[in-house]
C-alpha positions as CSV (number, residue, x, y, z in Angstrom):
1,X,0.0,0.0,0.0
2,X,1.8,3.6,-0.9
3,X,1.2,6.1,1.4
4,X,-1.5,7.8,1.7
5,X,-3.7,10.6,3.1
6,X,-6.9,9.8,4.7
7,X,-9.1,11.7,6.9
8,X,-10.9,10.3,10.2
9,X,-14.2,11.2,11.7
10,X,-14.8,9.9,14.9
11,X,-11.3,9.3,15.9
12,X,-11.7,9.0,19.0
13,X,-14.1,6.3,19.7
14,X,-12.8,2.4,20.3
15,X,-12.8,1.5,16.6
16,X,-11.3,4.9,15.1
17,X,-8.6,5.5,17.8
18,X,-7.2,1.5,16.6
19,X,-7.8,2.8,12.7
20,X,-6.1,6.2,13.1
21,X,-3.1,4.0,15.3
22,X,-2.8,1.3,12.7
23,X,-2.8,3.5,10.3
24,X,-0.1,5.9,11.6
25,X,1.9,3.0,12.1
26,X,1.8,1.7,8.6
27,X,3.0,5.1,7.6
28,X,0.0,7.0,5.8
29,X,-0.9,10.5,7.1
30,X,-4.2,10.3,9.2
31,X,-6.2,13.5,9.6
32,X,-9.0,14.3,12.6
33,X,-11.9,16.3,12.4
34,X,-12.4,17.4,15.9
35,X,-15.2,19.9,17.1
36,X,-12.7,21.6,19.5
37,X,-9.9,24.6,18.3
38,X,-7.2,22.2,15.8
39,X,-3.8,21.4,17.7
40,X,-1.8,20.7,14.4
41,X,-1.9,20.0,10.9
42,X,-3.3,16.6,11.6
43,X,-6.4,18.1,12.9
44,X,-9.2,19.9,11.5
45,X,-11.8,22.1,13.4
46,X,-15.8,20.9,12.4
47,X,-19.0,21.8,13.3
48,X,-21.0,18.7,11.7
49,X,-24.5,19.6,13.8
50,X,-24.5,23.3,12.2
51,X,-23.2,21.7,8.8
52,X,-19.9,23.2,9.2
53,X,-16.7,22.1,7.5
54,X,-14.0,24.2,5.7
55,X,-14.6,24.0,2.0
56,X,-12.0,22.1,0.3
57,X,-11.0,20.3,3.2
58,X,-11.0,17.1,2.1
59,X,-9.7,18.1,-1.9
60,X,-6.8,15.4,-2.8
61,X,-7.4,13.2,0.2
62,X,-7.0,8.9,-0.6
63,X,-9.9,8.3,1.6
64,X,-12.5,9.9,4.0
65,X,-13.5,7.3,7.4
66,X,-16.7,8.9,8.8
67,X,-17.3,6.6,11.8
68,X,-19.2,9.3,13.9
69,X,-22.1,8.5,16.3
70,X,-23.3,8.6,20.1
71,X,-23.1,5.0,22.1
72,X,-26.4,2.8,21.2
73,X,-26.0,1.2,23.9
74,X,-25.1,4.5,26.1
75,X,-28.3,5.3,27.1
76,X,-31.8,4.8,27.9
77,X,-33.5,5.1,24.9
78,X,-35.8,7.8,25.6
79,X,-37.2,9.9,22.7
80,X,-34.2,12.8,23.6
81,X,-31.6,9.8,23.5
82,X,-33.2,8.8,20.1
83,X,-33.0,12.0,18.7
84,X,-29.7,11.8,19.9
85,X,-28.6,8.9,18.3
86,X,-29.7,10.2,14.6
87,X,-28.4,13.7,14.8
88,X,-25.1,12.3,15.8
89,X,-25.3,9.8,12.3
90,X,-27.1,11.8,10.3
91,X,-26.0,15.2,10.3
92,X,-22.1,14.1,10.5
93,X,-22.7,12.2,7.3
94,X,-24.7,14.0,5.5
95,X,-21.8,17.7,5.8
96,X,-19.1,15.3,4.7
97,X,-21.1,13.7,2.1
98,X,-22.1,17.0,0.4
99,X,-18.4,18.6,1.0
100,X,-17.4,15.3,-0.9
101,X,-19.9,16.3,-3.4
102,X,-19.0,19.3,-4.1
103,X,-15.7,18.9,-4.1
104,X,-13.2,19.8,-7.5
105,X,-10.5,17.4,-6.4
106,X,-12.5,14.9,-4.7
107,X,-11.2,11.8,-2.2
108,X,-10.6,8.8,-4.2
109,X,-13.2,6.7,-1.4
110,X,-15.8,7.7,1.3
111,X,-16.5,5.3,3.8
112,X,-19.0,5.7,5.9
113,X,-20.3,4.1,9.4
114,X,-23.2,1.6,9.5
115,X,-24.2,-1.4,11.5
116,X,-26.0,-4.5,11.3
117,X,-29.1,-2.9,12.8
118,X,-30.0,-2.3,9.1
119,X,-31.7,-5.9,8.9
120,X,-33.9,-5.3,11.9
121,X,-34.3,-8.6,14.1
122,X,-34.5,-11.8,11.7
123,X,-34.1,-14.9,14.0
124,X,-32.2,-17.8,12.1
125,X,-32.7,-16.3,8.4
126,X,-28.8,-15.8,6.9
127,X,-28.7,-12.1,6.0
128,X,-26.2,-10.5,3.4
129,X,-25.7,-7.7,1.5
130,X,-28.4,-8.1,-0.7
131,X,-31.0,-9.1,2.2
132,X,-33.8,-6.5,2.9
133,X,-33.8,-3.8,5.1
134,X,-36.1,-4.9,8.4
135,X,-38.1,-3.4,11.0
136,X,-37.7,-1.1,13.9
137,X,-36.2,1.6,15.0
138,X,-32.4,0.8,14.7
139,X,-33.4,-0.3,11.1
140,X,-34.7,3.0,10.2
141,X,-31.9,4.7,12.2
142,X,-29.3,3.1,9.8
143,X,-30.8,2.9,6.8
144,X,-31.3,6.6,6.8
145,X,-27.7,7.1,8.0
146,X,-26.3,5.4,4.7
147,X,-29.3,7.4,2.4
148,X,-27.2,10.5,3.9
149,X,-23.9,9.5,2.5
150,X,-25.6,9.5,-1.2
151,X,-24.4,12.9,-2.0
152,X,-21.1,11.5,-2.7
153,X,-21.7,8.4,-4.5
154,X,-23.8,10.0,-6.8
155,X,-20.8,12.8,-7.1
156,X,-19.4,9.4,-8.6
157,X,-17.0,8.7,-5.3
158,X,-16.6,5.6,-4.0
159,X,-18.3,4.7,-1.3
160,X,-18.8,2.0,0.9
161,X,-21.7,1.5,3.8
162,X,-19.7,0.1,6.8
163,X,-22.4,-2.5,8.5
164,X,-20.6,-3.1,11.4
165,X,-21.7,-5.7,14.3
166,X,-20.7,-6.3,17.6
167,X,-17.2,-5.5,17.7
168,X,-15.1,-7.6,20.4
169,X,-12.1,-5.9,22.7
170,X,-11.7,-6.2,25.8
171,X,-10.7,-2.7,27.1
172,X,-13.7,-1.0,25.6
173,X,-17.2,-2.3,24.3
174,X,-19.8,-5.0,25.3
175,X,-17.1,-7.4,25.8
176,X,-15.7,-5.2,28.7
177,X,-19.0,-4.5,30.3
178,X,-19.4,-8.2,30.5
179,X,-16.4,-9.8,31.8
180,X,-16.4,-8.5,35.3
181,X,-19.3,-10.9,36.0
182,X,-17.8,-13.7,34.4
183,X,-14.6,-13.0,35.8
184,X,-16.3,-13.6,39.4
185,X,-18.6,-16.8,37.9
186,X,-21.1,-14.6,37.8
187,X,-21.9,-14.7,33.8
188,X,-24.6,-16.8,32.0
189,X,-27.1,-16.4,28.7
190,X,-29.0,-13.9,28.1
191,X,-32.9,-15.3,28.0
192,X,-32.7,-18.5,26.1
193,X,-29.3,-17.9,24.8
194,X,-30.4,-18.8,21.3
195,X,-30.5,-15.9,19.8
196,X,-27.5,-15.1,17.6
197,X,-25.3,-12.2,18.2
198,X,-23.0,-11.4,14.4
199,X,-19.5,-10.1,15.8
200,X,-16.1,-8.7,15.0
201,X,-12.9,-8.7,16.4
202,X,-11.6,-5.3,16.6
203,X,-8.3,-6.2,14.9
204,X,-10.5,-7.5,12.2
205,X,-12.4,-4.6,11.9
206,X,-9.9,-2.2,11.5
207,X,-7.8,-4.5,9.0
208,X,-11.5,-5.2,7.0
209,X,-11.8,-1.0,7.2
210,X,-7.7,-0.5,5.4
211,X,-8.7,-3.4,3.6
212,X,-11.8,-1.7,2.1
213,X,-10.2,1.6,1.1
214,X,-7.7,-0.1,-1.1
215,X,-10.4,-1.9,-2.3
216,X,-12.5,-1.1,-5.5
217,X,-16.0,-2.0,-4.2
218,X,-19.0,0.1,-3.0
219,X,-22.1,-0.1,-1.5
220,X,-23.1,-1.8,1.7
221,X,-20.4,-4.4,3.4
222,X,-21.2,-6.4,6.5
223,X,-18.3,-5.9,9.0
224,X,-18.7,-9.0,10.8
225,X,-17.1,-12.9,11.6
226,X,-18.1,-15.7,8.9
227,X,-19.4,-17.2,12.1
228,X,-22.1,-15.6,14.2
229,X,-22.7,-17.1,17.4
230,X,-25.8,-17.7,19.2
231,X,-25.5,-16.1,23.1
232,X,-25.3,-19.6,24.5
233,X,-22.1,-20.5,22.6
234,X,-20.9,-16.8,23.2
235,X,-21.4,-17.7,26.8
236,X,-19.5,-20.7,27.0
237,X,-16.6,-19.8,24.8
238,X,-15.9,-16.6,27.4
239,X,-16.4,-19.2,30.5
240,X,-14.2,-21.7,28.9
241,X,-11.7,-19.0,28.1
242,X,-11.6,-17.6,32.0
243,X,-12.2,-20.8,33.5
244,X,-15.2,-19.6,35.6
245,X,-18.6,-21.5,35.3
246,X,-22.0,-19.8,33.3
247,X,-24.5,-21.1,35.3
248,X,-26.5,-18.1,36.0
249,X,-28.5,-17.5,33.1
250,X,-30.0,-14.0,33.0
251,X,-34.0,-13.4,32.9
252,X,-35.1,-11.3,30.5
253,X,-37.0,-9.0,33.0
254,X,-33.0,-7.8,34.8
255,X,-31.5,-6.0,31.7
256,X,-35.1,-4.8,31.1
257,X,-35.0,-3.3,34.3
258,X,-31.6,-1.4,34.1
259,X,-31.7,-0.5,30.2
260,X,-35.2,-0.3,29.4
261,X,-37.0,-2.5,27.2
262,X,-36.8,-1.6,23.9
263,X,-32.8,-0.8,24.4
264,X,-32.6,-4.2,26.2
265,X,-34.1,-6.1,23.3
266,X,-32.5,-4.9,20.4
267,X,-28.9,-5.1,22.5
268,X,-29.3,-8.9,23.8
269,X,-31.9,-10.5,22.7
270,X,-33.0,-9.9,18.8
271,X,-31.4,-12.3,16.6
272,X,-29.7,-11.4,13.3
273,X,-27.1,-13.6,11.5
274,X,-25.0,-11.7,9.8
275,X,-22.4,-13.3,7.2
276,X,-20.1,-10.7,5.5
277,X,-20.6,-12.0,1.9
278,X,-19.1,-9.0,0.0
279,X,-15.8,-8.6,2.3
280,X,-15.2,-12.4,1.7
281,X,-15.9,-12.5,-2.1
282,X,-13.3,-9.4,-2.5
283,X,-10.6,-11.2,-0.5
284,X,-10.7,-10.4,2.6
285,X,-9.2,-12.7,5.6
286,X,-10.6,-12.8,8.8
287,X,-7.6,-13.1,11.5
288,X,-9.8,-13.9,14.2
289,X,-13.3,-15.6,12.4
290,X,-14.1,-18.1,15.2
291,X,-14.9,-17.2,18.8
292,X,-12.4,-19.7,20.0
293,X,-9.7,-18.0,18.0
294,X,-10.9,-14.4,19.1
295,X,-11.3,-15.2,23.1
296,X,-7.3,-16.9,22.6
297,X,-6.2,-13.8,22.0
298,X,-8.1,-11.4,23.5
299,X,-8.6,-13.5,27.3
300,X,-5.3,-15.2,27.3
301,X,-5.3,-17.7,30.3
């Protein structure tokens, strides 16, 4: 890969702090877009609620990462924290989009953040690229999040819908908030445990992200491990992993309780098996595709 120029939003969160790191490290020059005053050259200053962004900021750039967005899982979902949640997709999206649009030296590729949420909850069915979008609000959420990033491909940039799943690392994520109870013996399946969760490595995410802007393919790309998991086996690998049993399930009513029902549903217990067709078919290795290879190297005994 020559070197190359590429600017970040979102930098800071768990899966663009490891991009902008990896990719410092191989070389290329990574740029932020940060809502504060710019430090340095490899910053620049954006508004993205206000639809702010310093024309021709992005001219001659290899590739633009948008990867902005509050936590899903951060919050209650009350109608604020909804609103939340699509302002912080949407309107990001949609002023880099149009900047890309309008650009007269345009970025060569602009991708942009998605998730799995797209296919709504499916129970067994094998979803891919080309599967429909489903039902409810996460659904909606992301399928208007990739409508914003439009303005660019039909500028004729490349640009790829990032449909990310549950993305596994231990310092940061789902998989932190659940290893201090299985840690203490404490962890078990979530309801019946047979719903399936589609997941990602981090490692794999970030080499499937540099692996897509060298790439030559668009559209949407599912971000996720040739082998989803249902919670049960996602369970067991972890308690295997630590050594600690899983013997306390978890009822359905306790992360009800503390997140709120509809968060608390969509989170753990809808069921949506995710393969990442289009990554695979243009070449793309998975590292880490098996939850026993992931858990080896991310809970080393």
């Amino acid at each position: 890969m020559n070197n190359m120029k590429i600017v970040i939003s979102g930098a800071s969160g768990m899966i663009g702090s490891a991009l902008s790191d990896k990719l410092s490290n191989l070389g290329h020059e990574v740029i932020h877009l940060v809502r504060r005053k710019a430090n340095s050259d490899a910053e620049i200053e954006w508004d993205p609620v206000n639809f702010k962004l310093p024309r021709g900021c992005l001219d001659s750039t290899d590739a633009v990462v948008n990867l902005n967005g509050a936590n899903i899982g951060g919050k209650r979902w009350t109608e604020t924290y909804k609103q939340t949640l699509v302002n912080s997709r949407l309107s990001p999206t949609a002023t880099l989009a149009t900047e890309i649009s309008q650009s007269s030296n345009p970025p060569k590729c602009f991708l942009s953040g998605s998730a799995i949420g797209f296919y709504g909850p499916r129970g067994n069915e094998t979803l891919t690229e080309q599967s429909s979008q489903g039902e409810g609000f996460l659904a909606q959420l992301t399928a208007d999040w990739e409508a914003a990033a439009t303005p660019a491909a039909e500028a004729g940039v490349r640009t790829c819908n990032l449909r990310t799943g549950v993305v596994l690392h231990p310092s940061d994520g789902p998989l932190k908030k659940m290893l201090p109870l299985f840690k203490l013996g404490l962890g078990g399946k979530m309801g019946s445990g047979k719903q399936t969760w589609s997941w990602i490595t981090l490692d794999d995410e970030v080499d499937a992200i540099i692996h897509l802007i060298e790439s030559e393919t668009s559209g949407p790309v599912n971000l996720t491990s040739p082998q989803p998991a249902t919670n049960q086996e996602f369970t067991s690998e972890i308690g295997s992993h630590l050594g600690r049993p899983t013997l306390f399930p978890v009822p359905k009513f306790g992360p009800s309780l503390l997140l709120g029902s509809e968060l608390a549903q969509a989170l753990l217990f809808d069921s949506a098996r995710v393969l990442p067709e289009v990554l695979e078919a243009d070449g793309f290795k998975h590292s880490q595709p098996s939850l026993e290879k992931a858990f080896t190297d991310l809970l080393p005994k």
